[in-house]
C-alpha positions as CSV (number, residue, x, y, z in Angstrom):
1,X,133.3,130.1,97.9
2,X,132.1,128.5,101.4
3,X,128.5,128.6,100.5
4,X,129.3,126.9,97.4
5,X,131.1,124.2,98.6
6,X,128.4,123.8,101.5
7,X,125.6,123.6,99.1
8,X,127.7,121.1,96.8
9,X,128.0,118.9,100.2
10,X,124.0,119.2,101.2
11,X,123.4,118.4,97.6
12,X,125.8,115.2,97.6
13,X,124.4,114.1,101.4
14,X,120.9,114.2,100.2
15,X,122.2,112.4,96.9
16,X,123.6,109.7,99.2
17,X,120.3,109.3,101.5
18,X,118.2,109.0,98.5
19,X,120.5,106.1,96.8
20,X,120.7,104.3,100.2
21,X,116.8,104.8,100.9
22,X,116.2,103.0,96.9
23,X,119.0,100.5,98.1
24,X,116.9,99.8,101.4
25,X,113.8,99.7,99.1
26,X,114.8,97.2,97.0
27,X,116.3,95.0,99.3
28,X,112.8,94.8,101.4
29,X,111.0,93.9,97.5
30,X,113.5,91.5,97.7
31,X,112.9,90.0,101.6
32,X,108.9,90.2,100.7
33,X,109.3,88.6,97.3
34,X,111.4,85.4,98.5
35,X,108.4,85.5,101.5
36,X,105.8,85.3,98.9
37,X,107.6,82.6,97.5
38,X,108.2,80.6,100.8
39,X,104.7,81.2,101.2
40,X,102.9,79.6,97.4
41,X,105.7,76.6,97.8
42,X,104.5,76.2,101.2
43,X,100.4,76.1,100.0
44,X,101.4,74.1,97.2
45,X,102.8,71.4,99.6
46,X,100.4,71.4,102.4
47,X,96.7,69.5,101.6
48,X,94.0,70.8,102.6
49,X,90.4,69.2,103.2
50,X,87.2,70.5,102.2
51,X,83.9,70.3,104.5
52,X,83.7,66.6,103.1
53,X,87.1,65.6,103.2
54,X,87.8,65.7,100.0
55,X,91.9,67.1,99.2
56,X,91.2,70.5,97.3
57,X,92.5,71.6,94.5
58,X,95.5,74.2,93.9
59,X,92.7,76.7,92.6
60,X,90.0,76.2,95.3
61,X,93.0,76.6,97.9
62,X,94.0,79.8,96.0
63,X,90.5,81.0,96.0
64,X,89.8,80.4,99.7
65,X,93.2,82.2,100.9
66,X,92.3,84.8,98.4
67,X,88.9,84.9,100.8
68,X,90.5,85.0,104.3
69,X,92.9,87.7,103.2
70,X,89.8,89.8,101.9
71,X,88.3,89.3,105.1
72,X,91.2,89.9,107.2
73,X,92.3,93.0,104.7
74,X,88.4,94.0,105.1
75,X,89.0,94.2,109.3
76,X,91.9,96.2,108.7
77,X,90.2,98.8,106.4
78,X,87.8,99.2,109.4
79,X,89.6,99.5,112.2
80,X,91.8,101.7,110.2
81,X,88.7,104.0,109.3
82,X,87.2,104.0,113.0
83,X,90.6,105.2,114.4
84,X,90.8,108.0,111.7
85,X,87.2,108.9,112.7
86,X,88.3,109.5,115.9
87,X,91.8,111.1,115.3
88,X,89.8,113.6,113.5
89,X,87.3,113.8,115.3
90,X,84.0,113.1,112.8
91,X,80.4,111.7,114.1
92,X,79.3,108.4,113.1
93,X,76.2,108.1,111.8
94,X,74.9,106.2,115.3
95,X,76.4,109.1,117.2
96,X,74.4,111.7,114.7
97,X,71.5,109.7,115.1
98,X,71.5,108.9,119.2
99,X,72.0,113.0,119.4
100,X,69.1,113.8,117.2
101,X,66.7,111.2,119.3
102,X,68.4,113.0,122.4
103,X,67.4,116.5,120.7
104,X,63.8,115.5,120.5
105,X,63.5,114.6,123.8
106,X,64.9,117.7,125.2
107,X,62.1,119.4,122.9
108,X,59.5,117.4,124.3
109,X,60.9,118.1,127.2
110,X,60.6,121.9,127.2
111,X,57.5,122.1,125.2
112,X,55.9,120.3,128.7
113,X,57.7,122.8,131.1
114,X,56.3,126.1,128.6
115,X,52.7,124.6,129.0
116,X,53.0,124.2,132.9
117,X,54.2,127.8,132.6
118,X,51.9,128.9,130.9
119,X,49.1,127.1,132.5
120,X,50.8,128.5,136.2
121,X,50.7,132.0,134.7
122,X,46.9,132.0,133.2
């Protein structure tokens, strides 16, 4: 009867945790969508110029935010891939390439000391 009931409390705590973890979801979807909101009143009401200075339109405002956050989402990506590159440890390309130049060197290298050998020896 005590395992019972113990498995009948894990199963209600966990129960509980995932109901507060949706809760906690949809309250941040909540927070981010009255942000996004706050944030397309707020580029509706500001003007901005173009390289003329000209007022752009809503759609070329859209379309150049929609640039900076490719570019800025672009950065991200990178620095997100060159730190995962590292965490696991994986060549670049450059690296792969420096070491191969190095490798050929260090064959030129002892190609030079066998024929001095061999030219000490004969």
């Amino acid at each position: 009867m005590k395992t019972k009931t113990i498995l009948e409390l894990l199963t209600l705590s966990s129960s509980l945790y995932y109901i507060a973890r949706d809760t906690q979801f949809l309250d941040r979807i909540g927070e981010l969508s009255e942000k996004g909101k706050d944030n397309i009143n707020k580029l509706m009401s500001d003007k901005e110029l173009d390289e003329n200075g000209n007022e752009m339109e809503f759609i070329d405002r859209i379309i150049t935010k929609t640039h900076e956050l490719k570019e800025e989402l672009n950065e991200k990506i990178e620095k997100q891939v060159v730190t995962f590159y590292k965490k696991i440890n994986v060549a670049h390309l450059d690296e792969i390439k420096a070491l191969n130049e190095r490798l050929e060197k260090l064959d030129a290298t002892v190609a030079l000391l066998e024929a001095r050998i061999n030219h000490l020896e004969s």
